[in-house]
Structure formats: C-alpha cells, structure tokens
C-alpha positions as CSV (number, residue, x, y, z in Angstrom):
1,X,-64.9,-49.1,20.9
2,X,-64.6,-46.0,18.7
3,X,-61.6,-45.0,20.9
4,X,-59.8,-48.1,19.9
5,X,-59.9,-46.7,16.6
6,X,-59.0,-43.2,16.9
7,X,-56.1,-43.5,18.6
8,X,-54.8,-47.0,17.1
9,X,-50.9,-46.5,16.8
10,X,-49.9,-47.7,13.7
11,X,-46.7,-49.5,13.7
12,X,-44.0,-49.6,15.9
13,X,-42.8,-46.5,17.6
14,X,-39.3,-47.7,18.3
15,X,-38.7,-48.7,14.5
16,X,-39.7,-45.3,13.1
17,X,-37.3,-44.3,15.7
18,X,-34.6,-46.2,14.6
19,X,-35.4,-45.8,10.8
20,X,-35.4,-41.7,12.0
21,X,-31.8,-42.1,12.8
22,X,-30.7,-44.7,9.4
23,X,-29.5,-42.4,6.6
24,X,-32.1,-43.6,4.5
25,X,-29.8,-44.4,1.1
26,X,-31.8,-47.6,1.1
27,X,-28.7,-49.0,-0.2
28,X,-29.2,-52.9,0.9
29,X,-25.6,-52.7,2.2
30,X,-27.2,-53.8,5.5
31,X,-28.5,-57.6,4.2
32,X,-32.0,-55.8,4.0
33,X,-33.4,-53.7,1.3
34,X,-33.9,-50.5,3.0
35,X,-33.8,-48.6,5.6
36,X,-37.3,-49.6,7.2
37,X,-37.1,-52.8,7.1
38,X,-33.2,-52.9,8.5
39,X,-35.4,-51.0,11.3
40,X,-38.1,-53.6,12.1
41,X,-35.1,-56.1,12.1
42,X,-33.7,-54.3,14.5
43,X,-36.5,-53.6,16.9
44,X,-37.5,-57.1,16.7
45,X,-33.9,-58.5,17.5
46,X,-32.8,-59.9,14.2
47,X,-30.0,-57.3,13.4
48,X,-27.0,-55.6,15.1
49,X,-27.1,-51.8,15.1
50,X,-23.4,-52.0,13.1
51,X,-24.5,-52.4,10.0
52,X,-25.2,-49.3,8.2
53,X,-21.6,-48.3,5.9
54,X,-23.4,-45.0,5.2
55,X,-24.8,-44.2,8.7
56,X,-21.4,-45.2,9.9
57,X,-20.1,-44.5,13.5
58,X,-22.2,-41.8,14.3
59,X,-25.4,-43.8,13.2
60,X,-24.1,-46.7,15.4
61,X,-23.8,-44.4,18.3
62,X,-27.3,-42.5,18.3
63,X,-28.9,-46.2,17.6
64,X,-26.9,-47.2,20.9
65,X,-27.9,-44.4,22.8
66,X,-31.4,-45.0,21.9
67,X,-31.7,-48.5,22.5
68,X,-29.5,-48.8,25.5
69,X,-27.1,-51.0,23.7
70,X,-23.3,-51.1,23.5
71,X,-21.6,-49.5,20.8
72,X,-19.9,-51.9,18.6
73,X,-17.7,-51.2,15.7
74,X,-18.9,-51.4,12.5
75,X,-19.0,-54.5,10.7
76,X,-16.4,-54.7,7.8
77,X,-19.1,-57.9,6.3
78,X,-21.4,-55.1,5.4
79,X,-18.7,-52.6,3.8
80,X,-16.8,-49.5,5.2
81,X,-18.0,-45.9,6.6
82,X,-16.2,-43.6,4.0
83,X,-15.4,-40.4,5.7
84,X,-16.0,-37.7,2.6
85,X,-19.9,-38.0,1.3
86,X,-19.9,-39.8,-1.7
87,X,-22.2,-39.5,-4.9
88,X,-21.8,-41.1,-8.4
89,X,-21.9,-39.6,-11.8
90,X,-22.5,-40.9,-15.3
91,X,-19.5,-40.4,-17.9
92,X,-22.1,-39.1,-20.4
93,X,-18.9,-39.8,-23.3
94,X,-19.0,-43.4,-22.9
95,X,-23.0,-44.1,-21.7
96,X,-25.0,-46.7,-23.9
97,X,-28.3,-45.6,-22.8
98,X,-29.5,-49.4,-21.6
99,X,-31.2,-48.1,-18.5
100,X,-29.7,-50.7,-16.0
101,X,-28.3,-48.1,-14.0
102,X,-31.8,-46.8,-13.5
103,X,-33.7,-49.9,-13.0
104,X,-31.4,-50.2,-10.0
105,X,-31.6,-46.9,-8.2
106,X,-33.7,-47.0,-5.1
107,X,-34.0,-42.8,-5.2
108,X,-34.6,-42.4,-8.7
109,X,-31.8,-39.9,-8.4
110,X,-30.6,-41.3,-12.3
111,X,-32.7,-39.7,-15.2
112,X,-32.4,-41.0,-19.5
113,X,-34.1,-43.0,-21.6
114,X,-33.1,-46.4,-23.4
115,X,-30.7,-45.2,-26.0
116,X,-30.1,-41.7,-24.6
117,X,-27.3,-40.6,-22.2
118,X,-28.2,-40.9,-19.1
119,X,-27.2,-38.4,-16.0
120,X,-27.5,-38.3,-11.8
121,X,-29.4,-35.9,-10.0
122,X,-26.6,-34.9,-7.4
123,X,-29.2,-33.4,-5.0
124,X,-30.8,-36.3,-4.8
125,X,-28.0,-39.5,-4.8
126,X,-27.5,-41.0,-1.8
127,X,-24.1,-42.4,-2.8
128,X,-25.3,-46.2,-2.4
129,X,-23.5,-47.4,-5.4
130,X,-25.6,-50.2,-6.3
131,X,-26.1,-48.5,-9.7
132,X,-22.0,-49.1,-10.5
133,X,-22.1,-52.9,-10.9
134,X,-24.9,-52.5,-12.9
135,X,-23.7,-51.0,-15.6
136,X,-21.9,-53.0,-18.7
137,X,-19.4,-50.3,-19.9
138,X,-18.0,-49.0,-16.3
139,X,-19.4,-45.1,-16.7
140,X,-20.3,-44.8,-13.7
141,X,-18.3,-43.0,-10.8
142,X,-17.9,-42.2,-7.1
143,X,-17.1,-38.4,-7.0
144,X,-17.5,-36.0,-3.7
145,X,-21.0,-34.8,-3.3
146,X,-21.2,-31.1,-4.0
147,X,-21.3,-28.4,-1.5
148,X,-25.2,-27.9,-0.7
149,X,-26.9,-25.1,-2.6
150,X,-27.6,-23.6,0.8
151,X,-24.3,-23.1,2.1
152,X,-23.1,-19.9,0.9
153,X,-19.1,-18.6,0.8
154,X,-17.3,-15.6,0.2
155,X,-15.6,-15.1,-3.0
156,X,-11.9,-15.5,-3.0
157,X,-10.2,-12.1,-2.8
158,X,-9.2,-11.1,-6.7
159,X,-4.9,-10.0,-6.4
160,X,-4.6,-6.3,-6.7
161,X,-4.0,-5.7,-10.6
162,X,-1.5,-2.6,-9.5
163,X,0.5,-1.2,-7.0
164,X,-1.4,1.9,-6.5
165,X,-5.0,-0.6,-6.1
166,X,-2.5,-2.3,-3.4
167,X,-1.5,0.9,-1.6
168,X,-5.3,2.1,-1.5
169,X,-6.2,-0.3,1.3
C-alpha cells in the first residue's frame, strides 16, 4: 500500500513531454491558454500538433517525432511562424500608465504602475503579443529580441587613424 504512494506518478508523462518541447510563451495563439494545457489537449487527442505560431516548424517536427505522427504544416487559423524572434517594447513618450498592458501579460515580463510609464523586461518577453491589442493608445511594438547577454562578440576593428599605424601591421 505504502508503495502505491511513493512511487504515484503524478500526471501524465507524455504531456510534460510535449509541454517540454512547446515554447512556453503561453500566448493562447493555440485556442488554449498555455502551453500545458495545449499539452494535455494534445495527449488526450483533442488538438493537432500545428498549432503553436511561436514553436513553429521546428516545434511541429520534434512533436511529430515524439508522438509518431505526420508532420503537418502549420495552421495559418492559429497565426504564422515569424522567422526573426520577436519581442515588444513600450513607447515610454506616448504611455498612459493604465496597466492594461500588464494585466494581460502571462510572463509578467511588463513592469509600471497605474499612472506611471510603463516598460518590458526584454529578457523575459516571450514575444506573444497579446499585450498590443490591449493597449488604448498603440505604444506598444514588435521589435527583434536582443542578442543574449551570453553571447559574446569581438569588437569591430577601429580604421587605422594614420598611415604609419597602417604600415605597422
């Protein structure tokens, strides 16, 4: 009896699988309102594996893969797989501080208070864009998500200020 209870699986293994592979934006593009539960539908049958915008192509292909399913285009009723990662910013300038924007965002990734310019925490957008029908003064928009903090490049090489700094290399 007591071993029944120690080792009681919780859930469903093949839905945290599948909700392992979703991009978790929690975006609601999918007709569900987040990742997990687009999962369960999944596992239990309900949903197609095509239709995740953000997990795109590659999302339908390692949901295929893992489910022994064929790979199926994505679904234009559910939106379109942009190519570039996308994140949204707040035109501070023309923000009204009503907090609709925040009341919507399923990371928290927007930060103000009522009355107050508010502002996106790039790091941790997911580029769902529920928050940009939300607002009543159009501030808010789509921009490339930065290069990550991790990544590292060179400097670009400064042009030699003389010939004789030229000649020395």
């Amino acid at each position: 009896m007591w071993v029944s209870k120690k080792f009681k699986v919780e859930g469903n293994p093949i839905v945290e699988q599948i909700n392992a592979i979703l991009p978790q934006t929690q975006c609601g593009q999918c007709d569900y309102p987040g990742c997990k539960p687009y999962a369960t539908a999944i596992a239990n049958g309900e949903a197609q594996i095509n239709q995740c915008p953000p997990g795109g192509e590659e999302g339908i292909k390692k949901l295929a893969e893992l489910l022994d399913l064929e790979i199926l285009d994505l679904n234009p009723d559910n939106g379109s797989a942009n190519p570039v990662d996308m994140v949204v910013e707040v035109v501070e300038e023309d923000c009204i501080g009503c907090t609709k924007c925040i009341q919507v965002c399923p990371v928290d990734a927007i930060v103000g208070a009522a009355k107050q310019m508010h502002t996106v925490i790039l790091d941790v957008c997911t580029g769902c864009d529920l928050c940009i029908p939300a607002c009543p003064v159009d501030c808010i928009i789509t921009i490339p998500a930065p290069v990550p903090k991790t990544l590292s490049r060179l400097d670009k090489p400064n042009i030699f200020v003389t010939i004789e700094e030229a000649k020395q290399w």
